[in-house]
C-alpha positions in Angstrom: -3.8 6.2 3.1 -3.4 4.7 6.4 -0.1 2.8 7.7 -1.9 0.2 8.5 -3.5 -0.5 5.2 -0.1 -0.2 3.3 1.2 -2.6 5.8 -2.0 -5.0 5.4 -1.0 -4.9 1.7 2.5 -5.4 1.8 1.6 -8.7 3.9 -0.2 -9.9 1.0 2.4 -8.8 -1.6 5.3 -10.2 0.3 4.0 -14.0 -0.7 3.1 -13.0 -3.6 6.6 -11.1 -4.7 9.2 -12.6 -2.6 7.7 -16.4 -2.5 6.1 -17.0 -5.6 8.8 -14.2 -7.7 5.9 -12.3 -9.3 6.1 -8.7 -10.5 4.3 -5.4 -9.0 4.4 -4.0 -12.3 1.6 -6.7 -13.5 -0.7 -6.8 -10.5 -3.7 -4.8 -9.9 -5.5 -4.1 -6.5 -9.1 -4.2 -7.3 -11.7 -2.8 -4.6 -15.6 -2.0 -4.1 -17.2 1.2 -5.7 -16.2 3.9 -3.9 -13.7 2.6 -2.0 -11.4 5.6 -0.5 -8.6 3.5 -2.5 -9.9 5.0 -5.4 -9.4 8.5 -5.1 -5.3 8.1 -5.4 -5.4 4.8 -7.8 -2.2 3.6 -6.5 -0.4 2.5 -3.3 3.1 3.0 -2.5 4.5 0.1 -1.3 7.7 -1.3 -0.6 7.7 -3.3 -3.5 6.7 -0.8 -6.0 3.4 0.7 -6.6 0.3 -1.2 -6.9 -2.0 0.2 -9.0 -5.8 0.7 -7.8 -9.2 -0.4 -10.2 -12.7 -1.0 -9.2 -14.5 -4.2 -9.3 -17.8 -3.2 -9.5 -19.2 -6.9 -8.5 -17.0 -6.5 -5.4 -19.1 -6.0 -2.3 -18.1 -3.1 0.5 -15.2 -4.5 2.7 -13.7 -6.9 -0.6 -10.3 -5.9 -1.7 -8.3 -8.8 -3.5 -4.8 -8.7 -5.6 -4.7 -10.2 -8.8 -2.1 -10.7 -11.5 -2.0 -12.3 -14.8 0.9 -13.2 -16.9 1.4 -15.5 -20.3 2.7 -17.9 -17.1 -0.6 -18.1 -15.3 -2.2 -15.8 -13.0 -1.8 -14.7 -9.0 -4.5 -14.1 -6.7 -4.9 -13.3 -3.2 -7.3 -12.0 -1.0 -6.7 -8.7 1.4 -9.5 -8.2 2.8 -13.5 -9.8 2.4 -16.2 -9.7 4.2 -17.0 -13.1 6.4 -20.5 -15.2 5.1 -22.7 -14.9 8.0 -25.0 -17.8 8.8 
């Protein structure tokens, strides 16, 4: 995996994690079919490892991190493709 992807992530996580205090451990990257992500099913990060699931609805270029908890849920986007018009 490229730096610059784990560094992508980790910009996402850091709101997540250090603002909002949520935990690595119940998050879940989800990304298109056959997303390159896939082949290792996690990413090392500096806040832990995120694991790696398909979305199969997700469209090529969508990545999005999303957590849910007995205390509500997280979401955030990491990457999507822009609505042309």
């Amino acid at each position: 995996m490229s730096d610059k992807a784990v560094k992508i992530i980790e910009s996402v996580l850091k709101t997540i994690i250090e603002q909002r205090k949520r935990d690595i451990s119940k998050m879940m990257l989800y990304v298109y079919p056959g997303s390159p992500l896939l082949e290792e099913g996690y990413v090392k990060t500096k806040y832990g490892v995120l694991v790696v699931t398909e979305n199969p609805w997700a469209t090529k270029g969508t990545a999005y991190i999303r957590e849910e908890t007995s205390k509500g849920s997280a979401f955030a986007w990491v990457s999507r493709r822009q609505v042309t018009k």
